[in-house]
C-alpha positions as CSV (number, residue, x, y, z in Angstrom):
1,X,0.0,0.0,0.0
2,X,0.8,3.5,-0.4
3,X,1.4,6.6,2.2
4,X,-2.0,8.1,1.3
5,X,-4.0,8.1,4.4
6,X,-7.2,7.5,2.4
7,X,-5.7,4.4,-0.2
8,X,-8.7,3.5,-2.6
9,X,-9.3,-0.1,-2.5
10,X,-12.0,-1.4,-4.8
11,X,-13.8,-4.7,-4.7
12,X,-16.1,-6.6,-7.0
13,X,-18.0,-10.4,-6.7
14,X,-19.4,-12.3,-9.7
15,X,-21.1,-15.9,-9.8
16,X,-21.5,-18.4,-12.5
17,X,-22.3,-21.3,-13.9
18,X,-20.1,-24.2,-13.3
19,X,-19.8,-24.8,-17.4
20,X,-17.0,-24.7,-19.6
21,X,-18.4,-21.3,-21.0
22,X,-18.1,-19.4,-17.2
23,X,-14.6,-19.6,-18.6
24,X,-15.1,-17.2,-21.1
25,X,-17.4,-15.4,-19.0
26,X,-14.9,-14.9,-16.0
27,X,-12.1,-13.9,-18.6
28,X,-14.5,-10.9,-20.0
29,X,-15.7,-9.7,-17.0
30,X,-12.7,-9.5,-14.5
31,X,-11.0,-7.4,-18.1
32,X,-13.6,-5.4,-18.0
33,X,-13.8,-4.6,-14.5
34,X,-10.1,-4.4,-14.1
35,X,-10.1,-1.9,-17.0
36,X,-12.8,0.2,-15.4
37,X,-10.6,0.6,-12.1
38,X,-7.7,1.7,-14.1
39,X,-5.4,-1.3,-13.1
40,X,-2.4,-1.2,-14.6
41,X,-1.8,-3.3,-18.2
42,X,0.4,-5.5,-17.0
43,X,-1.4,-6.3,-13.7
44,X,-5.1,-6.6,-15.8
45,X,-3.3,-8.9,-18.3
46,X,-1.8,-11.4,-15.3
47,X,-4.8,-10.8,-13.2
48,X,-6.7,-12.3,-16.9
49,X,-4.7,-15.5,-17.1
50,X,-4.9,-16.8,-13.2
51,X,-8.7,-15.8,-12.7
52,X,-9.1,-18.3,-16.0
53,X,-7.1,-20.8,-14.5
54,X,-8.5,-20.6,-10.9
55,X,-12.0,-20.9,-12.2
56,X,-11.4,-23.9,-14.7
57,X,-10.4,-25.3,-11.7
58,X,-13.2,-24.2,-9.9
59,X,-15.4,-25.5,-13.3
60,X,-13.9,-28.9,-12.7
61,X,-14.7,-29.0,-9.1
62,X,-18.1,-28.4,-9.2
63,X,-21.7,-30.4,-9.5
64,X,-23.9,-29.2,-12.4
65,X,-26.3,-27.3,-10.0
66,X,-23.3,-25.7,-8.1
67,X,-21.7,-22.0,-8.4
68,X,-18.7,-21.0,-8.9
69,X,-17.7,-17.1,-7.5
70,X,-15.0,-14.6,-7.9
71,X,-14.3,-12.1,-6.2
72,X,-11.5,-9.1,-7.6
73,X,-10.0,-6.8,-5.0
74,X,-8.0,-3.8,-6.1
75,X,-5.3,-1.7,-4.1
76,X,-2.7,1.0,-4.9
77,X,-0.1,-2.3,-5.1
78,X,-1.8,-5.0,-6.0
79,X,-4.7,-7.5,-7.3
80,X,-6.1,-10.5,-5.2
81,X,-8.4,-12.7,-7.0
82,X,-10.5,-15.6,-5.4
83,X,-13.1,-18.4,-6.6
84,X,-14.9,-20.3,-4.6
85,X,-16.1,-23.7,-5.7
86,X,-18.5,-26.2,-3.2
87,X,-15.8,-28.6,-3.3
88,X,-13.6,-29.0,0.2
89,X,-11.1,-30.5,-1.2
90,X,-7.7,-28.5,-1.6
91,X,-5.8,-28.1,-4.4
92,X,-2.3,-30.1,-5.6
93,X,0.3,-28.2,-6.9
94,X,2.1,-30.7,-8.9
95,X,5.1,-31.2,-11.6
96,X,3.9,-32.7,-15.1
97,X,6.0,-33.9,-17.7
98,X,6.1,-32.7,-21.0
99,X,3.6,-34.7,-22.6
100,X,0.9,-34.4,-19.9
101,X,-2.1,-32.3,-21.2
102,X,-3.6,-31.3,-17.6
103,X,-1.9,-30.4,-14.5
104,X,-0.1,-27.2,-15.4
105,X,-3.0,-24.8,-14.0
106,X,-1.5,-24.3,-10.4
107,X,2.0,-23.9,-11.4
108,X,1.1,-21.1,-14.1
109,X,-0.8,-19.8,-11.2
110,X,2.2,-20.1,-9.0
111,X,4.9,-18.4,-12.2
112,X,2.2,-15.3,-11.9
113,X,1.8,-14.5,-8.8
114,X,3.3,-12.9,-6.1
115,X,1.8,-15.8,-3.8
116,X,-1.3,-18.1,-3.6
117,X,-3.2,-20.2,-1.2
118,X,-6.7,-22.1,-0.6
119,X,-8.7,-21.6,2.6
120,X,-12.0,-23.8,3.8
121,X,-15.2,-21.3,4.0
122,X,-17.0,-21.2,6.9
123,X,-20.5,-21.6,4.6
124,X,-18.6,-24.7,2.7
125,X,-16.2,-25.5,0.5
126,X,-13.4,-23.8,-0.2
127,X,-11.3,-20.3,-1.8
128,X,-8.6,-20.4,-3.9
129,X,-6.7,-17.0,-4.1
130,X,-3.7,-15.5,-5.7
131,X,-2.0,-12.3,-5.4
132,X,-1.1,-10.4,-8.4
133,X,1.5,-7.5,-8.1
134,X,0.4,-4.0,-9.9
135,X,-2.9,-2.7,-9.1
136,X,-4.7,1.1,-9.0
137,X,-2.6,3.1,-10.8
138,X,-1.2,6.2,-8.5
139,X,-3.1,9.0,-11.0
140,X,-6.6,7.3,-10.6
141,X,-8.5,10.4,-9.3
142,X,-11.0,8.9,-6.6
143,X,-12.0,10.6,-3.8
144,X,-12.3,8.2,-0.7
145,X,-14.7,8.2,2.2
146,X,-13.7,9.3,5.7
147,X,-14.0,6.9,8.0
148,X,-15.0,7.7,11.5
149,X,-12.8,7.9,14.7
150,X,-13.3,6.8,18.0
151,X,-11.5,7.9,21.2
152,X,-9.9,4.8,22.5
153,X,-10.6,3.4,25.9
154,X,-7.9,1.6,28.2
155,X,-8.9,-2.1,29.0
156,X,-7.6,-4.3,32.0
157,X,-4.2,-5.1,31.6
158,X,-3.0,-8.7,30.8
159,X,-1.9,-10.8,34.1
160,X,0.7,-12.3,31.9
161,X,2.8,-10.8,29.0
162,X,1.5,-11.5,25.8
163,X,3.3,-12.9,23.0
164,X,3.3,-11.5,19.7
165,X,3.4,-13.3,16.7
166,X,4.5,-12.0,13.4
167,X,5.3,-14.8,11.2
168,X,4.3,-15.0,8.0
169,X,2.5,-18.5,8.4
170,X,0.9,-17.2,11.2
171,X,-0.5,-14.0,9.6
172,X,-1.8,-15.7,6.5
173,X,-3.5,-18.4,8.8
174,X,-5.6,-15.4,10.1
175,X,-5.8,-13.9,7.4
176,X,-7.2,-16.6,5.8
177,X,-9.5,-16.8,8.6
178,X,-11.2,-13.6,8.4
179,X,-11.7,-14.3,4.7
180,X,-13.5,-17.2,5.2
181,X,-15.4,-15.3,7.7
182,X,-17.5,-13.4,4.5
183,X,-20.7,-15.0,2.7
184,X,-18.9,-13.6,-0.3
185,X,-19.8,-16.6,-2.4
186,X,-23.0,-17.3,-2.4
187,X,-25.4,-15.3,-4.4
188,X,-27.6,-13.3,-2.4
189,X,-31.8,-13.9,-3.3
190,X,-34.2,-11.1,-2.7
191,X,-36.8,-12.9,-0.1
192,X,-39.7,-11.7,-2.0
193,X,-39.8,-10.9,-5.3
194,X,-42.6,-11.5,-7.9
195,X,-41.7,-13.6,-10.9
196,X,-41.3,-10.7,-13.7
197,X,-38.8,-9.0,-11.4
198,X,-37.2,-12.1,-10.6
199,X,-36.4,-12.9,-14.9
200,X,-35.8,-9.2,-15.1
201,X,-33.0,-9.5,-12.4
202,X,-31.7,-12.5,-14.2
203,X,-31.1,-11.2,-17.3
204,X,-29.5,-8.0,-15.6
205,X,-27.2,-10.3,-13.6
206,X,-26.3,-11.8,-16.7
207,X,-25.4,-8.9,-18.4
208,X,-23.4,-7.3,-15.7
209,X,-20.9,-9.7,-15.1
210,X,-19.0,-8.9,-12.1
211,X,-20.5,-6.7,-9.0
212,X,-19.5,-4.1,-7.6
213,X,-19.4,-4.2,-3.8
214,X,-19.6,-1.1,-1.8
């Protein structure tokens, strides 16, 4: 991140069909929202290539009435991608030989980025993210929200010292935890809509592509 005290960060979530086609799909809407963010090139062309990969994957994993989500999170330094398929089972980063047709997904995912991981979700199955370096571009012109302050208030002191931890396994495994924390992946439903605005939010939805979160 950068020493602006207000960095933009911008965040997006998109669900699909568990077909071959959600490939395609995933491919033109993670450009397209990328693009709109004014994400550097290089970082939009990377971000491309692993979102593809992560949600063949994801495509492979999945039941026919399953869904498969990304979600796209922009920052002044960099690009974290997720998908989330209903499976629980992790995935393999392996070594094949040169005249294996599959396989090679997870270690192009692993060439592009800066790292990657999987986490379990708290709702079910599981997140597979990567970490793509680039991001917002410094001259994006985006005014950001103040947050609100609080005066802070002193608690009871600790009996015992407390230990610190600052490693990085440690911090991803918490990090990962929050993450999984977020209903992110499941498509929220209206609880009561009539059956014309339920078609008409369906074909929206399918136009749109990826959403916007605020």
């Amino acid at each position: 991140m950068s020493g602006d005290p207000t960095p933009i960060v911008r965040v997006a979530v998109a669900h699909f069909p568990p077909t071959d086609a959600a490939v395609t799909d995933v491919r033109t809407s993670t450009v397209r929202t990328l693009t709109a963010w004014f994400v550097s090139r290089a970082a939009v062309s990377i971000t491309e290539a692993v979102a593809c990969e992560l949600a063949s994957n994801a495509v492979k994993a999945s039941h026919p009435r399953d869904v498969v989500a990304i979600r796209l999170t922009a920052a002044s330094g960099h690009v974290l991608v997720e998908v989330w398929d209903s499976s629980e089972v992790g995935p393999q980063l392996t070594s094949p030989d040169a005249f294996d047709e599959h396989g090679r997904g997870l270690t192009l995912v692993d060439a592009l980025s800066t790292r990657w991981g999987w986490f379990r979700a708290r709702t079910g199955g599981k997140v597979v993210w990567a970490q793509i370096p680039g991001g917002l571009r410094p001259t994006t012109a985006i005014t950001a929200p103040v947050m609100p302050t609080r005066t802070p208030v002193a608690g009871p002191q600790p009996v015992e010292p407390v230990a610190y931890r600052t490693d990085q396994q440690t911090l991803r495994r918490v990090a990962d935890a929050l993450r999984a924390l977020d209903p992110w992946q499941h498509p929220r439903r209206p609880e009561a809509v009539t059956s014309g605005q339920h078609l008409a939010a369906q074909r929206r939805k399918r136009g749109s592509g990826l959403r916007t979160v605020p």
